[in-house]
C-alpha positions as CSV (number, residue, x, y, z in Angstrom):
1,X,-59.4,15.8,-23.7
2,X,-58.7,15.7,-19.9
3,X,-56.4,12.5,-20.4
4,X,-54.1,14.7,-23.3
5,X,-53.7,17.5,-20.6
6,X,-52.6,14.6,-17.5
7,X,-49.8,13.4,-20.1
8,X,-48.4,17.0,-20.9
9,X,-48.1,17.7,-17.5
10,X,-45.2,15.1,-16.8
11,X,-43.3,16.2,-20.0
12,X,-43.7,19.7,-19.2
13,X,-42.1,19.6,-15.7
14,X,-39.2,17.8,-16.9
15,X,-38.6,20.3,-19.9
16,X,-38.6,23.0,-16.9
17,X,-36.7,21.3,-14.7
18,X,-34.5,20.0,-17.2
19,X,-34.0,23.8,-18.1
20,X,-34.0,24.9,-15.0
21,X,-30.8,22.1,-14.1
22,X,-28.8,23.6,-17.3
23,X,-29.4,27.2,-16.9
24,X,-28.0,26.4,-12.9
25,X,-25.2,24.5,-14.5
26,X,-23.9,27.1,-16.7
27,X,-23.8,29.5,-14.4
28,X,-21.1,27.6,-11.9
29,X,-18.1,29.5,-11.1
30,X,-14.6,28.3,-12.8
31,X,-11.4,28.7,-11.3
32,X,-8.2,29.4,-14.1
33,X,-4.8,29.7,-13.2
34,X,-2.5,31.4,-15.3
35,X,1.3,31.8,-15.1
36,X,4.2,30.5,-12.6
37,X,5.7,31.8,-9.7
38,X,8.8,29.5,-7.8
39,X,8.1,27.9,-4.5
40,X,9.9,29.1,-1.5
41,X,11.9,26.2,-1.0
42,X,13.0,27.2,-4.7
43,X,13.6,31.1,-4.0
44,X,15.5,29.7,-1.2
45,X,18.3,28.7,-3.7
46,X,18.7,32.2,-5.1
47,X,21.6,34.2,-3.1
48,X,21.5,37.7,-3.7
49,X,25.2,38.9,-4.3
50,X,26.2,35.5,-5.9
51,X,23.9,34.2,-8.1
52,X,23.8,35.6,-11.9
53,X,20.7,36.1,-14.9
54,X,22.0,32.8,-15.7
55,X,22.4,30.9,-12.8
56,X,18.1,31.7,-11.5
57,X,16.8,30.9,-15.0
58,X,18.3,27.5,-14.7
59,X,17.5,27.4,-11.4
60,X,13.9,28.8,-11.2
61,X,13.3,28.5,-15.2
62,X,12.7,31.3,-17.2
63,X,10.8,34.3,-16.2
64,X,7.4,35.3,-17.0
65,X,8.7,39.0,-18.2
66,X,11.7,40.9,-17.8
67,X,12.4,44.3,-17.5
68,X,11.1,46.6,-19.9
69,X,14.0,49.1,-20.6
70,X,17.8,47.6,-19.5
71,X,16.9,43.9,-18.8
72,X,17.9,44.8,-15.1
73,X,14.6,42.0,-13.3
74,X,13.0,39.1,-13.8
75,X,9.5,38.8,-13.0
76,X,7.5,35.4,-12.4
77,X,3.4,36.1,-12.7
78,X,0.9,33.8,-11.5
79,X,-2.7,35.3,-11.5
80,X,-6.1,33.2,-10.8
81,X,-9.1,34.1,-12.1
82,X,-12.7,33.5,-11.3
83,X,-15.4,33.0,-13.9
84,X,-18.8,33.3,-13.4
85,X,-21.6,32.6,-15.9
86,X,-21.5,35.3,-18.6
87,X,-20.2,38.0,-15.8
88,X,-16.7,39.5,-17.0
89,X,-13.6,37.7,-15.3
90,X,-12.4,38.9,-12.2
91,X,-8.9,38.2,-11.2
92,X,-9.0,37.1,-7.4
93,X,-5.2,36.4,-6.9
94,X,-2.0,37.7,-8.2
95,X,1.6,36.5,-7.1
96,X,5.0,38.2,-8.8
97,X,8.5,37.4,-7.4
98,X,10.8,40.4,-8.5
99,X,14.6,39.4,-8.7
100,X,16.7,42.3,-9.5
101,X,20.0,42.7,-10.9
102,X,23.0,45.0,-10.9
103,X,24.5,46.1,-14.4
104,X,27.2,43.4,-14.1
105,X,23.9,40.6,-13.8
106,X,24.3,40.0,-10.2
107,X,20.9,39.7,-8.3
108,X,20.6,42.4,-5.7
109,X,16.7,41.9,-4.4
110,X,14.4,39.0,-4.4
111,X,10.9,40.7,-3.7
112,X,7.8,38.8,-3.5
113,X,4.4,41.4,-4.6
114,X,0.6,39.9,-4.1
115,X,-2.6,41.6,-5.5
116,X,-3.4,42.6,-1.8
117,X,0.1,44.9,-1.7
118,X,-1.5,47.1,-4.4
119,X,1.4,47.5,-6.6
120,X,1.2,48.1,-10.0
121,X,4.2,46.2,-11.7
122,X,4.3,47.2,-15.4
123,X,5.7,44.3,-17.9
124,X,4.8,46.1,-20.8
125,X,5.8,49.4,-21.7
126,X,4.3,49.5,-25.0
127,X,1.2,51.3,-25.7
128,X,-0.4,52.0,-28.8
129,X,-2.7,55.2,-29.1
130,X,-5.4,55.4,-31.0
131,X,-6.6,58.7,-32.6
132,X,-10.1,57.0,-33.4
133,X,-10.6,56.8,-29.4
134,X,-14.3,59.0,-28.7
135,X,-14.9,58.9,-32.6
136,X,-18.2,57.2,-34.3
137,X,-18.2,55.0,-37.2
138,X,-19.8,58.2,-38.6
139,X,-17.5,61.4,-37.6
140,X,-14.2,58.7,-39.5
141,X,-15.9,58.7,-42.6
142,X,-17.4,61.7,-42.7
143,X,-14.1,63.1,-41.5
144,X,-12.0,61.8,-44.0
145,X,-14.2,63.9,-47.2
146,X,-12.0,66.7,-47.0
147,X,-8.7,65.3,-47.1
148,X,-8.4,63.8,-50.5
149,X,-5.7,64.4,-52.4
150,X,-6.0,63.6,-55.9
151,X,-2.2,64.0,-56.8
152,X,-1.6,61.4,-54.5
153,X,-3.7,59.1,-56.8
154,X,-2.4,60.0,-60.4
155,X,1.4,60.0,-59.2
């Protein structure tokens, strides 16, 4: 009986540290990088007051974003992100590059935004609300009882 429990012990510390090594494994942090921003050797090339829309997209390649309402920027986005076992993703860097433009298409600014400046730059204006925001499965279908309309069905 002795000799059974002198084998187990072997195959039991492997199976822990075996579980031990994947549970550590799993839980190593990944790096992701997501998006483009030009060099500044690149942003170099752009000359505010002479170059056009067309002139930085073939020379930096085209944008990220652009301006939400009157097309008047171009934005390059690069973001990395840091993943850490089953923690949410946490962004640690952000880099946009802003080049503006006059109503004739003419840059006017070249700015250059990090996650440490604090900005918020919006790229996306559109929002969708939600009227079932702070409502339970519940309170929709329950709330829905009173509001039939059988003339709507029969027509």
């Amino acid at each position: 009986m002795f000799t059974k429990a002198k084998k187990l012990k072997p195959a039991l510390r492997a199976v822990v540290a075996g579980t031990v090594f994947v549970v550590l494994a799993g839980c190593a942090t990944v790096y992701r990088n997501h998006g483009y921003v030009p060099t500044d050797d690149e942003l170099a090339e752009i000359v505010v007051g002479v170059d056009t829309r067309d002139s930085v997209a073939e020379t930096l390649g085209s944008p990220s974003a652009t301006g939400a309402l009157k097309d008047t920027a171009y934005y390059y986005v690069a973001s990395r992100m840091r993943y850490f076992g089953a923690t949410e993703p946490k962004e640690v860097s952000r880099e946009v590059v802003q080049i503006t433009f006059d109503d004739k298409g003419v840059v006017t600014n070249v700015r250059q935004l990090s996650l440490e400046d604090g900005q918020i730059v919006r790229l996306n204006q559109r929002v969708t609300s939600s009227s079932v925001k702070d409502k339970t499965f519940l309170r929709q279908l329950l709330g829905n009882l009173g509001r039939f309309n059988p003339n709507a069905v029969l027509e």
